[in-house]
Structures are given as C-alpha cells and as structure tokens.
C-alpha positions in Angstrom: -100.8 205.0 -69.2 -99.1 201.8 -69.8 -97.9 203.3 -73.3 -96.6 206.3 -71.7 -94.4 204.5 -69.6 -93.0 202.2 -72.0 -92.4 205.2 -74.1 -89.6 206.3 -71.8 -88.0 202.9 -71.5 -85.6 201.1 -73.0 -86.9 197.8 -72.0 -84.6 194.3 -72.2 -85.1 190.7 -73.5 -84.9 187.9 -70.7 -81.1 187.3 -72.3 -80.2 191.3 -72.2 -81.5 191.5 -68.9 -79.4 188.5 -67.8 -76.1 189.1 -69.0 -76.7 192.9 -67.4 -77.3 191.6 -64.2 -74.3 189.2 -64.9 -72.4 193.0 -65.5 -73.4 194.6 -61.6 -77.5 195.2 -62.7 -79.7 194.6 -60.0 -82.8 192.2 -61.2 -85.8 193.5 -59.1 -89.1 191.2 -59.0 -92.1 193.0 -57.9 -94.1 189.8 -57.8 -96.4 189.3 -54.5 -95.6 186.4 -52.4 -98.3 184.3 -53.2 -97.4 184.9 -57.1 -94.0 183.8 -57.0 -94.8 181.0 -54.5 -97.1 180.1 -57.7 -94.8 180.4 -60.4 -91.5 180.5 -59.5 -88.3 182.6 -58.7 -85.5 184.1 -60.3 -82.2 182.8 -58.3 -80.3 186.4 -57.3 -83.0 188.7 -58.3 -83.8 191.0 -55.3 -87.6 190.8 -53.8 -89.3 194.3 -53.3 -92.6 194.0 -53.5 -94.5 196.4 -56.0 -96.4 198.2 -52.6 -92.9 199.6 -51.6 -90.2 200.0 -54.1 -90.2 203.6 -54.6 -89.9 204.1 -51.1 -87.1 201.3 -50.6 -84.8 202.5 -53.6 -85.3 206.2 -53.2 -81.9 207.0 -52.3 -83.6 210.4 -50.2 -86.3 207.7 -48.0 -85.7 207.2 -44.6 -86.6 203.7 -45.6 -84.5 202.8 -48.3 -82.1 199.8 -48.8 -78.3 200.3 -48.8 -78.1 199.7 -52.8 -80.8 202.9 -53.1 -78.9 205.1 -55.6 -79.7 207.8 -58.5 -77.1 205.5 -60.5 -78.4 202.0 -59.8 -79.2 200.1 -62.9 -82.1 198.1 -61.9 -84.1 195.8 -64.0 -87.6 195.6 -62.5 -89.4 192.5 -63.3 -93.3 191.1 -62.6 -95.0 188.3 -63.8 -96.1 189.4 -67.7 -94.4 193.0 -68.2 -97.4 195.2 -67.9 -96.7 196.0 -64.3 -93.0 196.4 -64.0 -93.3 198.7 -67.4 -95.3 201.4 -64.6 -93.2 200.4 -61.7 -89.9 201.5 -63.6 -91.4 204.2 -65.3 -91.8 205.5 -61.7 -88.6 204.6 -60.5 -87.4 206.9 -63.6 -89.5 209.7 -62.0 -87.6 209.4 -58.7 -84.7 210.0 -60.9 -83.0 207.1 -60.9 -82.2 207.0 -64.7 -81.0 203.4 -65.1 -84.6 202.0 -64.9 -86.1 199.9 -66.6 -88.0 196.3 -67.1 -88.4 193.0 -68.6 -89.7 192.0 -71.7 -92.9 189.7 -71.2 -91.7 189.5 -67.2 -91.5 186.7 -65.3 -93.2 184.2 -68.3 -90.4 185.4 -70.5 -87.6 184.5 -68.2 -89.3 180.7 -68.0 -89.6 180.8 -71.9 -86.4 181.7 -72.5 -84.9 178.5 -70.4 -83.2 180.9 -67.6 -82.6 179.6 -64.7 -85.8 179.7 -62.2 -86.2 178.3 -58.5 
C-alpha cells in the first residue's frame, strides 16, 4: 500500500519542500498533538490532523478550510514519512493534483537544521 502511494508522488527533500513553501506551498503537518508537543513544530506549517484532512481540504466538503482548492500545492508532512506518503496519496485521489509529502517527515526537517519550534 505504502509503495502504491509513493508511486504516484513526486515527493521533496526537507530543502525542496522549504523553498516551495517559501514560493506560496502550503506545509501541512499531520502530526497528533501529543506527537508534536513531543518533538517539535514546524513555524508556518498549517496543523490538520491526519483524522480530518481530506475532509478539511476537499474544496466540495461542507467542512473545508478557505485555502481547500483542486490547485493547492500542499506538502503534507508526519513524523517519519510513512504516513504523510498515504495521506497525500489520498489527497491526490480527491483530485487535488499538487499533493504530495516529505522526505523522512518531520525527523528530516530537524536533520536538515530547518527551523523547528
């Protein structure tokens, strides 16, 4: 499964996925509360929580936030890249085609010497 969805992304590096958002890209951390309390945050990235991002960035929900849109280029992130790889691949099946995710997730960002908070 998790090889099927990376299959149909074009996934970014911590620095590719930086200089995107630096270029309009929204940075998307999927990341419970408890997990990011624990490791850290990513200043500017935008906090839906894996249980309800489809439904908050399908542009059709009755839920969704005012950014939700089939053009959005959103960069989902989680803590190790295994779960942001399935969350964008669904994202991709709600049609928005700009989805993707981070390399290695939130770890990668730290080892790369991004900022954090």
């Amino acid at each position: 499964m998790l090889a099927s969805a990376r299959s149909r992304l074009v996934r970014v590096t911590p620095e590719q996925a930086s200089a995107e958002v630096a270029a309009g890209a929204v940075l998307v951390d999927i990341r419970p509360a408890a997990q990011r309390a624990i490791e850290g945050d990513i200043p500017g990235a935008l906090v839906i929580e894996r249980n309800v991002l489809e439904w908050r960035l399908d542009p059709h929900s009755d839920h969704s936030l005012p950014i939700a849109s089939y053009q959005l280029r959103v960069i989902v992130v989680c803590s190790e890249g295994y779960t942001s790889s399935l969350a964008a691949a669904s994202l991709l099946d709600l049609g928005i085609a700009g989805a993707t995710d981070l390399t290695g997730g939130f770890r990668s960002w730290l080892a790369s010497g991004l900022p954090v908070g």
